[in-house]
C-alpha positions as CSV (number, residue, x, y, z in Angstrom):
1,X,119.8,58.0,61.6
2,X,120.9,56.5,58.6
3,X,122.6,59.7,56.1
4,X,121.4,57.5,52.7
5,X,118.2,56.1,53.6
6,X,116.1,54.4,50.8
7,X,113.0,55.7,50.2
8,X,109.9,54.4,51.4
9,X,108.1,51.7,49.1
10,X,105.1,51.6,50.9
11,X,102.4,53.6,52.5
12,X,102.7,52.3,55.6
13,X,106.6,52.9,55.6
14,X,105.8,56.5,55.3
15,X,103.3,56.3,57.9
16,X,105.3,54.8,60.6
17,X,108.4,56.4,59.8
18,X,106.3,59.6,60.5
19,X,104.6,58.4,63.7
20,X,108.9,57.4,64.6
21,X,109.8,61.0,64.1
22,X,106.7,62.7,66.2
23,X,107.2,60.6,68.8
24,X,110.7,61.0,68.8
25,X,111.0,64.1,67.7
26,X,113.7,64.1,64.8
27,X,113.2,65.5,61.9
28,X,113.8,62.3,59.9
29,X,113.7,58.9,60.5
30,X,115.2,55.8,58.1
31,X,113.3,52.9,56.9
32,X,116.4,50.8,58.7
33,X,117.1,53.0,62.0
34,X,116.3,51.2,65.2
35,X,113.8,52.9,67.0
36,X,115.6,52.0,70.5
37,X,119.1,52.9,68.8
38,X,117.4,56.5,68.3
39,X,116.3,56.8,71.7
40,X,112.8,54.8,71.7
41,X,111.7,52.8,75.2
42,X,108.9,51.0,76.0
43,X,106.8,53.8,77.5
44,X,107.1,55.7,73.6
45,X,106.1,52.4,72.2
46,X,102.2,52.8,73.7
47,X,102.1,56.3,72.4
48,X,103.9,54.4,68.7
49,X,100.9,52.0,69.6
50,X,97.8,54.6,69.6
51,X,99.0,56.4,66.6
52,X,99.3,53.4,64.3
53,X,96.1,52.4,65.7
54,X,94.4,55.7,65.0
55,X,96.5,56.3,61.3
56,X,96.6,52.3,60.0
57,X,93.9,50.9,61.6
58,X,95.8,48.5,63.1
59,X,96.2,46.6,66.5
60,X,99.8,46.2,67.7
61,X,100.9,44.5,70.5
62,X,103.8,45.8,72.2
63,X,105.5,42.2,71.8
64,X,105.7,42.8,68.1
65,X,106.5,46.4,68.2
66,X,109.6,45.1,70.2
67,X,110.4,42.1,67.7
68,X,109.8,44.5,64.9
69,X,112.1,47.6,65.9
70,X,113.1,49.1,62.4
71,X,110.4,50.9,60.2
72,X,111.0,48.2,57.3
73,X,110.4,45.1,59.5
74,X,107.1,47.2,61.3
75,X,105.6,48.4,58.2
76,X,106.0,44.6,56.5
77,X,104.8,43.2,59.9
78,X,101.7,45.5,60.1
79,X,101.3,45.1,55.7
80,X,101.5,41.0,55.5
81,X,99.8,40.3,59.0
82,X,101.2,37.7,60.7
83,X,100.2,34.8,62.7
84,X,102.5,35.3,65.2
85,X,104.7,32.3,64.9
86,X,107.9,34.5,64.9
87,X,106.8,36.1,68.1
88,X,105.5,32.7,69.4
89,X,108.4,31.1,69.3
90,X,110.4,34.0,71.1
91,X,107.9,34.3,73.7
92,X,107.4,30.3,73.9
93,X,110.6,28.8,75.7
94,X,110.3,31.9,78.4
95,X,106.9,30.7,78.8
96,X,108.0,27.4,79.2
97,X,110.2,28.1,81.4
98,X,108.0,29.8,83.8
99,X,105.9,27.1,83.9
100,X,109.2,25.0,85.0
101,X,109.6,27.1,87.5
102,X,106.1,27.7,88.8
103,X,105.9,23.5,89.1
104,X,109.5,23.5,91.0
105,X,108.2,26.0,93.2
106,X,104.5,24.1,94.1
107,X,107.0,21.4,94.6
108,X,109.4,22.9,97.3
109,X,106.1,24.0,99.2
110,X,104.5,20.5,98.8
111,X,107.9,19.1,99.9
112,X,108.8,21.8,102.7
113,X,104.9,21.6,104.4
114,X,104.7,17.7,104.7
Protein backbone atom coordinates (compact mmCIF):
# COMPACT_ATOMS: atom_id res chain seq x y z
CA UNK A 1 0.00 0.00 0.00
CA UNK A 2 1.12 3.21 -1.13
CA UNK A 3 1.58 5.73 2.43
CA UNK A 4 0.61 8.99 0.01
CA UNK A 5 -1.96 7.89 -2.19
CA UNK A 6 -3.94 10.45 -4.27
CA UNK A 7 -7.33 10.62 -3.83
CA UNK A 8 -9.75 9.21 -5.86
CA UNK A 9 -11.12 11.36 -8.92
CA UNK A 10 -13.75 9.22 -9.86
CA UNK A 11 -16.61 7.21 -8.61
CA UNK A 12 -15.66 4.26 -9.84
CA UNK A 13 -12.09 4.67 -8.30
CA UNK A 14 -13.77 4.68 -5.03
CA UNK A 15 -15.84 1.84 -5.88
CA UNK A 16 -13.14 -0.51 -6.87
CA UNK A 17 -10.68 0.61 -4.46
CA UNK A 18 -13.49 -0.57 -1.92
CA UNK A 19 -14.39 -3.83 -3.58
CA UNK A 20 -9.91 -4.21 -3.47
CA UNK A 21 -10.04 -3.71 0.26
CA UNK A 22 -13.13 -6.25 1.10
CA UNK A 23 -11.84 -8.71 -0.87
CA UNK A 24 -8.58 -8.33 0.46
CA UNK A 25 -9.19 -7.36 3.53
CA UNK A 26 -6.96 -4.10 4.29
CA UNK A 27 -8.14 -1.42 5.55
CA UNK A 28 -7.03 0.80 2.61
CA UNK A 29 -6.19 0.32 -0.71
CA UNK A 30 -4.24 3.00 -3.29
CA UNK A 31 -5.51 4.10 -6.55
CA UNK A 32 -1.70 2.80 -7.84
CA UNK A 33 -1.25 -0.50 -5.56
CA UNK A 34 -1.20 -3.70 -7.55
CA UNK A 35 -3.76 -5.82 -6.55
CA UNK A 36 -1.41 -9.03 -7.09
CA UNK A 37 1.53 -6.99 -5.25
CA UNK A 38 -1.11 -6.87 -2.17
CA UNK A 39 -1.82 -10.36 -2.23
CA UNK A 40 -4.63 -10.64 -5.02
CA UNK A 41 -4.73 -14.14 -7.36
CA UNK A 42 -6.86 -15.20 -9.80
CA UNK A 43 -9.45 -17.04 -7.64
CA UNK A 44 -10.14 -13.25 -5.72
CA UNK A 45 -10.34 -11.84 -9.14
CA UNK A 46 -14.07 -13.79 -9.73
CA UNK A 47 -15.23 -12.67 -6.40
CA UNK A 48 -13.45 -8.74 -7.69
CA UNK A 49 -15.58 -9.78 -10.77
CA UNK A 50 -19.18 -10.30 -9.08
CA UNK A 51 -18.84 -7.28 -7.01
CA UNK A 52 -18.12 -4.76 -9.77
CA UNK A 53 -20.78 -6.51 -11.58
CA UNK A 54 -23.34 -6.15 -8.80
CA UNK A 55 -21.93 -2.26 -7.65
CA UNK A 56 -21.01 -0.82 -11.48
CA UNK A 57 -22.98 -2.61 -13.57
CA UNK A 58 -20.38 -3.81 -15.40
CA UNK A 59 -19.12 -7.06 -17.21
CA UNK A 60 -15.45 -7.76 -16.71
CA UNK A 61 -13.56 -10.34 -18.07
CA UNK A 62 -10.91 -11.83 -16.09
CA UNK A 63 -8.41 -11.02 -19.09
CA UNK A 64 -8.84 -7.37 -18.46
CA UNK A 65 -8.97 -7.56 -14.75
CA UNK A 66 -5.46 -9.13 -15.29
CA UNK A 67 -4.20 -6.44 -17.89
CA UNK A 68 -5.69 -3.79 -15.70
CA UNK A 69 -4.20 -4.70 -12.18
CA UNK A 70 -4.07 -1.18 -10.34
CA UNK A 71 -7.34 0.65 -9.25
CA UNK A 72 -6.50 3.73 -11.67
CA UNK A 73 -5.99 1.55 -14.87
CA UNK A 74 -9.47 -0.64 -13.77
CA UNK A 75 -11.54 2.17 -12.90
CA UNK A 76 -10.39 4.07 -16.44
CA UNK A 77 -10.77 0.61 -18.20
CA UNK A 78 -14.36 -0.02 -16.73
CA UNK A 79 -15.11 4.31 -17.19
CA UNK A 80 -13.93 4.71 -21.06
CA UNK A 81 -14.96 1.15 -22.19
CA UNK A 82 -12.81 -0.32 -24.39
CA UNK A 83 -12.72 -2.23 -27.48
CA UNK A 84 -10.33 -4.55 -26.48
CA UNK A 85 -7.52 -3.80 -28.76
CA UNK A 86 -4.98 -3.61 -25.86
CA UNK A 87 -6.11 -6.98 -24.65
CA UNK A 88 -6.35 -8.22 -28.32
CA UNK A 89 -3.19 -7.69 -29.13
CA UNK A 90 -1.75 -9.45 -25.81
CA UNK A 91 -3.87 -12.31 -26.19
CA UNK A 92 -3.36 -12.35 -30.15
CA UNK A 93 0.36 -13.76 -30.77
CA UNK A 94 -0.43 -16.58 -27.95
CA UNK A 95 -3.33 -17.31 -29.93
CA UNK A 96 -1.39 -17.47 -32.91
CA UNK A 97 0.78 -19.44 -31.73
CA UNK A 98 -1.43 -22.14 -30.63
CA UNK A 99 -2.78 -22.34 -33.74
CA UNK A 100 1.08 -22.90 -34.94
CA UNK A 101 1.20 -25.52 -32.89
CA UNK A 102 -2.16 -27.18 -33.24
CA UNK A 103 -1.25 -27.37 -37.35
CA UNK A 104 2.49 -28.82 -36.39
CA UNK A 105 0.84 -31.26 -34.37
CA UNK A 106 -2.13 -32.50 -37.16
CA UNK A 107 1.04 -32.57 -39.19
CA UNK A 108 3.25 -35.00 -37.14
CA UNK A 109 0.10 -37.35 -36.97
CA UNK A 110 -0.64 -37.03 -40.77
CA UNK A 111 3.10 -37.65 -41.24
CA UNK A 112 3.62 -40.44 -38.47
CA UNK A 113 0.13 -42.58 -39.64
CA UNK A 114 1.00 -42.73 -43.47
Amino acid sequence: MTSQSPLPERRSESVVAEIWSEVLELPHVGLQDNFFDLGGHSLLLSVVRERIALRLGKDVSLVELFAHPTVRDLARYLDEGSTGAATRAAVKPRTRGRAQLADRRAALRGGTSD
